[in-house]
C-alpha positions in Angstrom: 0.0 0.0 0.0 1.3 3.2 -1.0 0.2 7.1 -0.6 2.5 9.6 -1.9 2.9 13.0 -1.7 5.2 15.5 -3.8 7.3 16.3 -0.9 7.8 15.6 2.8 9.7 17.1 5.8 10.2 13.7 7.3 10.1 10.6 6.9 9.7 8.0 10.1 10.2 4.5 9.8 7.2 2.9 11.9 6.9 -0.5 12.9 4.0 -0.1 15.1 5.6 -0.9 18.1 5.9 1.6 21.3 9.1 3.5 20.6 8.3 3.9 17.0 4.7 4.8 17.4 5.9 7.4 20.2 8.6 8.6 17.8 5.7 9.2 15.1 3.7 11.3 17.3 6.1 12.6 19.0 7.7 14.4 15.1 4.2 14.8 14.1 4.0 17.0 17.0 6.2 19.7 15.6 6.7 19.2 11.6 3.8 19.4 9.6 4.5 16.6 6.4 5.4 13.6 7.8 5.6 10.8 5.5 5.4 6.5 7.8 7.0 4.0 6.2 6.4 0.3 7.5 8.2 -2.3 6.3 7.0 -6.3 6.0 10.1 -7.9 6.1 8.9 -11.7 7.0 8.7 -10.7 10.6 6.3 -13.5 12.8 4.6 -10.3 14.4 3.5 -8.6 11.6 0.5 -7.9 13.2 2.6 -4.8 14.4 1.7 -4.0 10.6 -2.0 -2.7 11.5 -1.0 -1.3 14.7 1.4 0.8 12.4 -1.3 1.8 10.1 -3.6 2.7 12.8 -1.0 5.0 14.8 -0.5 6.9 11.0 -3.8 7.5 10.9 -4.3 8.9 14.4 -1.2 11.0 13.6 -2.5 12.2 10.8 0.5 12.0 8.5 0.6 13.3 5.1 2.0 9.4 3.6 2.0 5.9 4.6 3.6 3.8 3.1 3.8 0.2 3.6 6.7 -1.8 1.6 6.3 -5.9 1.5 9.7 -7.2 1.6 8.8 -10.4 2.9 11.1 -12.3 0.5 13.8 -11.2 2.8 12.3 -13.3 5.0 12.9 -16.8 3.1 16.8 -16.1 3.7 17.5 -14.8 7.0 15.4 -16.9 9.0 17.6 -19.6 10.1 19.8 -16.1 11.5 16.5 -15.0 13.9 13.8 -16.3 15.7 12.1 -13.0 15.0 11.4 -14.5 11.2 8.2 -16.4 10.3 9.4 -20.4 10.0 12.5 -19.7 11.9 13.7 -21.6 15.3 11.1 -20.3 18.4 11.2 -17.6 20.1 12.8 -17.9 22.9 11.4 -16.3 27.1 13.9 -13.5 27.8 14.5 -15.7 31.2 16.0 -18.6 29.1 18.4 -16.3 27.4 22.0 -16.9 29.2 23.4 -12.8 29.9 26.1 -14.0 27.7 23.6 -13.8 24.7 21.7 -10.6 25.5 24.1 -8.5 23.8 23.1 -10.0 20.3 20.2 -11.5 21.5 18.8 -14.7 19.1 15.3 -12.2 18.2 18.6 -10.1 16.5 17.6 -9.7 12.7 20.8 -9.6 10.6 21.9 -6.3 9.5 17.6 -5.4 9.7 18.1 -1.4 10.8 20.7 -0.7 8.1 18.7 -2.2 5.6 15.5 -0.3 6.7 17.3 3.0 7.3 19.1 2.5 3.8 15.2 2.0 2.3 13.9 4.9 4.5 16.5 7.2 3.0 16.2 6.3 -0.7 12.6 7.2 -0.4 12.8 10.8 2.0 15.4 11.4 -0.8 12.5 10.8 -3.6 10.4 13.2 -1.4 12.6 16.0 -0.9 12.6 15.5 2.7 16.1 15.5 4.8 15.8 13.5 7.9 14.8 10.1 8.7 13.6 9.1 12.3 13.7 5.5 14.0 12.6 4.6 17.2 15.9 2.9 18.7 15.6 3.2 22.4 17.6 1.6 25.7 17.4 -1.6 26.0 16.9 -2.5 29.8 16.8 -6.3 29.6 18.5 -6.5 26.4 20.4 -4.9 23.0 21.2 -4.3 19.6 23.9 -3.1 17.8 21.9 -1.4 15.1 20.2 0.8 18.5 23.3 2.4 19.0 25.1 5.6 19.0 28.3 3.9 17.0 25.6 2.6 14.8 23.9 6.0 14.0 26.6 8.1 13.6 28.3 5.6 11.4 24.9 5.4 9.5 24.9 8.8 9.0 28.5 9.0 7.8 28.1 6.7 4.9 24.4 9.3 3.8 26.7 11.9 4.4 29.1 10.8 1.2 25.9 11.3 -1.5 26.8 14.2 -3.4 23.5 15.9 -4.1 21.1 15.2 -1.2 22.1 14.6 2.3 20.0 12.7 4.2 20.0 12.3 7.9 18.7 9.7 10.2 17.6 10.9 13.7 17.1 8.9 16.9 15.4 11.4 19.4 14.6 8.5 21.6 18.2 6.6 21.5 18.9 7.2 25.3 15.4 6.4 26.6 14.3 3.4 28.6 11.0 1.9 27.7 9.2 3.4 30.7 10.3 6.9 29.8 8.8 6.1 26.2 5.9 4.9 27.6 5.7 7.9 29.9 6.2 10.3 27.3 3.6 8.7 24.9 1.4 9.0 27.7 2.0 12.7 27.5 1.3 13.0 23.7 -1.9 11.2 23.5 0.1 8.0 22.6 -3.4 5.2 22.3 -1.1 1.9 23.5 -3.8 -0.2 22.9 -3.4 0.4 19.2 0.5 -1.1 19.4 2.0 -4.3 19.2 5.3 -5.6 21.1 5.5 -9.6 21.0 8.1 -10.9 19.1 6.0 -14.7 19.2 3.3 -13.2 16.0 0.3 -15.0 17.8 -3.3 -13.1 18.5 -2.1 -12.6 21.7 1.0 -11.5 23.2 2.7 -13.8 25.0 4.1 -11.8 28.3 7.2 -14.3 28.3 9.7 -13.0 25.2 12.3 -10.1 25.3 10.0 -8.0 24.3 6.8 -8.2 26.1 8.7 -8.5 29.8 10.6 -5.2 28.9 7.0 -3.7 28.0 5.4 -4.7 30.8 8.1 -3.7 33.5 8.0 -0.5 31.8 4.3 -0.2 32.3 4.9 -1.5 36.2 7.8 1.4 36.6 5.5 4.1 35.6 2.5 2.8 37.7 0.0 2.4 34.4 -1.6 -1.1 33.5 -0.3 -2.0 30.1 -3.7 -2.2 27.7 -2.7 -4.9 25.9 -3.9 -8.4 27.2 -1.4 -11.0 27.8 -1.8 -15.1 27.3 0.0 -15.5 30.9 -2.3 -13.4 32.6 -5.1 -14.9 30.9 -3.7 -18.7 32.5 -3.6 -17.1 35.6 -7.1 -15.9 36.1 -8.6 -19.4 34.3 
């Protein structure tokens, strides 16, 4: 699914998540054409997907587009347990702190090759600056969420000769809970966003992800909206 426009300010890659959701608003806020870009990339939650599409809407942004690179998919998923067929996802308790640096839910290279997408098309839009949601990691990280990462990101845009682009991660140093805090603050509707890394109809509480949203939920005193499958065992 694609709307264009003629021209953008910014462009925000948006996975439907918290942190990327809370970016959108967040830019929305302040810069009047803001182009989403959501990217299927054979990702077992791509429910995230509608959550995205939803969280564009309610932003109002001039462009969404969503880009089906599933394919990508077929060849990297015996590198994550994020990818649909790959090995299970693993609990985040089952993942030795040995591993949590490149945890297995790491996809292979994913943020340069989204970024790399992003910047091809704010390029075909006139606009200047890309923005992703990487945040702080509590529980766990990724090397592609990184200050190294972005500023070596940004010195390879930096070599195009015509049109500079430049990506943009207002949210780098944040923890979830002061994401969750701040999209609070702008309106943010979390019910409308999607975390599990397991893709089933409903999140599972137990993966990387969903303990890191939930604690950041507990930290800020606010019941998370979204029901979980281990709360739902417990009340049964």
């Amino acid at each position: 699914m694609v709307n264009t426009m003629p021209d953008s300010d910014a462009v925000v890659l948006l996975s439907g998540g918290i942190d990327s959701s809370v970016l959108l608003h967040l830019i929305r806020k302040d810069t009047a054409r803001v182009a989403a870009l959501c990217i299927r990339y054979g990702q077992r939650h791509a429910k995230e997907l509608e959550c995205a599409r939803r969280q564009a809407e309610a932003a109002n942004v001039a462009a969404l587009t969503v880009l089906d690179l599933s394919e990508l998919g077929s060849f990297l998923k015996n590198a994550s347990t994020l990818i649909q067929n790959g090995a299970p996802v693993p609990r985040l308790e089952d993942i030795p702190d040995s591993m949590r640096g490149q945890p297995p839910t790491y996809v292979p290279n994913r943020n340069m090759m989204l970024l790399a997408i992003a910047a091809a098309y704010a390029e075909s839009l006139g606009a200047t600056t890309v923005y992703y949601g990487a945040q702080a990691q509590d529980e766990y990280g990724y090397w592609d969420c990184t200050a190294a990462f972005l500023k070596n990101m940004n010195d390879a845009l930096a070599l195009n000769r015509k049109k500079r682009i430049t990506v943009e991660a207002p949210l780098l140093h944040n923890s979830k809970a002061e994401n969750v805090r701040l999209g609070l603050d702008l309106g943010v509707d979390f019910s409308n966003t999607w975390s599990c890394y397991r893709g089933d109809p409903t999140a599972c509480g137990v993966c990387p992800t969903c303990v890191e949203r939930l604690k950041a939920f507990e930290t800020i005193g606010r019941k998370d909206p979204v029901p979980y499958a281990h709360m739902v065992e417990k009340d049964d």
